[in-house]
N, C-alpha and C positions, 0 to 999 in steps of 0.2 A: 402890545408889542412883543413882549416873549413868546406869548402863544404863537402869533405869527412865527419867528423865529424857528421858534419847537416846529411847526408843519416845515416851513423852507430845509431845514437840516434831514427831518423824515424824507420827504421827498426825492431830496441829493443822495440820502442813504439807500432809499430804494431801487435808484434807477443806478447805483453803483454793483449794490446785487443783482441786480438784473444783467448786467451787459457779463457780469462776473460771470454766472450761470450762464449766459449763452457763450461766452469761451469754453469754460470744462464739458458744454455739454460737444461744440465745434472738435474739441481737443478729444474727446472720448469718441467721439464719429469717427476722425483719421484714423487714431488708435486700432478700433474696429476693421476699418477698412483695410488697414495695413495687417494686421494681424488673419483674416480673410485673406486675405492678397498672397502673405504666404504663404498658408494651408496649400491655397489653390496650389501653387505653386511649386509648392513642394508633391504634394500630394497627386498631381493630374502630371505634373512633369516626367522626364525620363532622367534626370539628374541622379535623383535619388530610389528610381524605381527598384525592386527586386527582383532580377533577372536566373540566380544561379543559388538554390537551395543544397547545402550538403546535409546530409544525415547521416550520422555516426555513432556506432554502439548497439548496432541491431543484431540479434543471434535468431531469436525466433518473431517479432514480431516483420509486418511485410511493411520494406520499403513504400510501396506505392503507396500502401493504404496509411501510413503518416505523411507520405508528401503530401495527398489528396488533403486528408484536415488541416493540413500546415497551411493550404494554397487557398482553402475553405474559409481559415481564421481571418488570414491575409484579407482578402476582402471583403470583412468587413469595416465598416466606414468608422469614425469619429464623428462625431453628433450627427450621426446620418449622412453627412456631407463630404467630408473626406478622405479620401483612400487610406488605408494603412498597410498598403502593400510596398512600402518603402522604409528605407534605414533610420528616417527619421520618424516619420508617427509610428512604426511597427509598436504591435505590444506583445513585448516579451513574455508578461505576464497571464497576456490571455493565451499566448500561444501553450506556454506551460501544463497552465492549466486543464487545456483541451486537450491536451496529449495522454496528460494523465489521468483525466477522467473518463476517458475513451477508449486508450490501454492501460488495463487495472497493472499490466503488468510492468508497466514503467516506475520505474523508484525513482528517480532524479531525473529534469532534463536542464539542460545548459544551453542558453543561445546564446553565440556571440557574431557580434558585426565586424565580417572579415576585410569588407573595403566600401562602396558608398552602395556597392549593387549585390553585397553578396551574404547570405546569413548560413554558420556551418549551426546546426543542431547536434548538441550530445543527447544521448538516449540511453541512462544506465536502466538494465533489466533486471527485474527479482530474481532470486536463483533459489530455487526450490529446496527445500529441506526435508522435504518427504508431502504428501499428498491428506487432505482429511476428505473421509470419503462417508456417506448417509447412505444408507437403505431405502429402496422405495419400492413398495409393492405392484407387481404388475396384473392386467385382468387376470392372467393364469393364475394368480396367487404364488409365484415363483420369484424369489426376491434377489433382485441384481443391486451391486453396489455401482452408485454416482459417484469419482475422485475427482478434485480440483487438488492443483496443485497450491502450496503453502511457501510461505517465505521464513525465514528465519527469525520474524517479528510475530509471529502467525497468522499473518493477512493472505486471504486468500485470493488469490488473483486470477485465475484460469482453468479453465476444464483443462483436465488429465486424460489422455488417451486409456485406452481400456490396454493391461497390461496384467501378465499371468507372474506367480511367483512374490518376491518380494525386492522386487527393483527399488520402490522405493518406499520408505519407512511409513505406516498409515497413522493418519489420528483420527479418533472415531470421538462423537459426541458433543458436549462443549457447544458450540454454535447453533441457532435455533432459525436462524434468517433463511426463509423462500424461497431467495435470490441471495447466495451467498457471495460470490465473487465481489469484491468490494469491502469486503466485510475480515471481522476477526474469529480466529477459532476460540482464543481466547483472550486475555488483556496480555498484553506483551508483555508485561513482568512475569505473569504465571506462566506462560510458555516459555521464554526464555530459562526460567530454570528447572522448566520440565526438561528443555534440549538437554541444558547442561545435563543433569541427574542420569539421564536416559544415556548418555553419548559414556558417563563415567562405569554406567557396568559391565564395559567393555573389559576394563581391569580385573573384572571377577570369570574372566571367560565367559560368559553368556550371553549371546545373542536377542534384543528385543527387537521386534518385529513389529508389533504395533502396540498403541498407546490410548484408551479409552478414559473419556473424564465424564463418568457416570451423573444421573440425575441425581442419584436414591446417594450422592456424596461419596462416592466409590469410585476409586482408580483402580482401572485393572493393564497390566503388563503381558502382554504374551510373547514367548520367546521362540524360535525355532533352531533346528542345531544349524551345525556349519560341517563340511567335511565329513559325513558322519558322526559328530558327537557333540555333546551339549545339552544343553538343556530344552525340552518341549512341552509347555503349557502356560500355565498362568498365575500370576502373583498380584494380589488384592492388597490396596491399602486406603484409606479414608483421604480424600480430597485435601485435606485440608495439615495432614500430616506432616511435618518438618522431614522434609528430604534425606539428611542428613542420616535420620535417624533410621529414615528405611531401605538407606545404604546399608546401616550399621546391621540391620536385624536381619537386610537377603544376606549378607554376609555371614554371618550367625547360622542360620538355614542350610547356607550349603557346607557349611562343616559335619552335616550331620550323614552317619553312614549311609542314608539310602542316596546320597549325593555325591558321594568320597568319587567315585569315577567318571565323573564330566567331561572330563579332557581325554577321555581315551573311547567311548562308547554315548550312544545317547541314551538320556533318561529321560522316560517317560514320565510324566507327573499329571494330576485332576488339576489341582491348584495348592498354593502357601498363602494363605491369610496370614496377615499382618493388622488386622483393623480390631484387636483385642489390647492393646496399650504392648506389655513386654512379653505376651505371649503369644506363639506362632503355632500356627495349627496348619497340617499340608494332608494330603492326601493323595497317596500315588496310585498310577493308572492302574 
């Protein structure tokens, strides 16, 4: 008799789970469908489409050629199936992303959804802090420099037009990538306070012009005058060197007489090594 029992309760218990499982599975099908239903619907509709793109923040990069990726991103679908060219599936995230990995020279972008049809795009651009520029030998053996432009973090983001004089500040060396664009000249901590250092010997009147981060562990400075007068060559110090200190020692340097007249006439100089600890060794032209 128990036994019996024991099977009669099994039994009632199984076809309890059973009817159980074919609800949640009934309840998960609607679920689905309605959830379907309003992709569709959203997605294929005109309610929510995207009719009116703004773009804002643009100086050199071209309008068209980011609406084009913007409209590109756009449609692409959500698991294959649904539009995302509308305010509600849009993905901000891919659209970001595309912008920026497309124009190295975009630093920030910002979408916001201006009403059910409308998305404005910010587009902040890098702004140059001078250009790092590499050598490359041509068939003639006649060697011309390649410039991309630099940002203030020293990512370099863009070819530099070919330009005479010193418009804009060069950095030579440091980066070793193929394809630079995309890439660092150096780690942003080390650059950021080579700007600083570089931008500080202004106080001493002398003009530098460009800025070398040698292999062989050597930085080298070169200056040119301004106005007629100033300083024109080169100063050497060890990579690795504490800034501060070869603030202190070019400072040192030009107190000495073959230097005394900077600010009124230009001086010619070979170079001032600084890479012997607290003695400076220079050599005038």
């Amino acid at each position: 008799m128990l036994l019996g029992r024991h099977r009669i309760v099994s039994q009632k218990y199984r076809d309890k789970q059973k009817t159980l499982r074919g609800i949640i599975i009934v309840v998960v099908l609607v679920f689905l469908i309605a959830i379907i239903g309003l992709f569709s619907w959203v997605g294929y509709g005109q309610k929510f489409k995207i009719n009116n793109i703004e773009i804002k923040g643009l100086s050199t990069l071209s309008k068209a050629s980011v609406l084009e990726l913007v409209e590109n991103t756009l449609n692409k679908k959500l698991v294959f199936i649904f539009p995302r060219n509308n305010t509600v599936l849009i993905s901000k995230r891919g659209i970001s992303y595309d912008i920026k990995n497309t124009f190295k020279q975009s630093s920030s972008v910002e979408i916001i959804l201006k009403d059910l049809n409308s998305i404005e795009i910010n587009i902040e651009e890098r702004k140059p802090v001078g250009v790092w520029c590499t050598s490359r030998q041509l068939i003639t053996e006649v060697y011309t420099e390649k410039c991309y432009f630099i940002d203030d973090t020293g990512y370099i983001f863009s070819d530099a037009p070919k330009f005479s004089g010193n418009l804009f500040f060069k950095y030579y060396g440091g980066n070793t990538n193929a394809l630079p664009i995309g890439s660092r000249y150096l780690s942003e901590k080390i650059f950021k306070e080579r700007v600083f250092f570089l931008t500080s010997l202004a106080s001493l009147k002398i003009n530098p012009v460009s800025y070398r981060w040698g292999e062989n562990t050597d930085s080298t400075i070169t200056f040119a005058p301004q106005n007629e007068k100033g300083l024109k060559g080169k100063i050497i110090f060890n990579n690795n060197d504490e800034l501060g200190s070869v603030y202190d020692y070019i400072s040192s340097a030009l107190l000495h007489e073959d230097f005394k007249y900077l600010d009124q006439k230009i001086i010619e100089f070979d170079y001032v090594d600084l890479r012997s600890g607290n003695k400076i060794f220079y050599k005038m032209e």
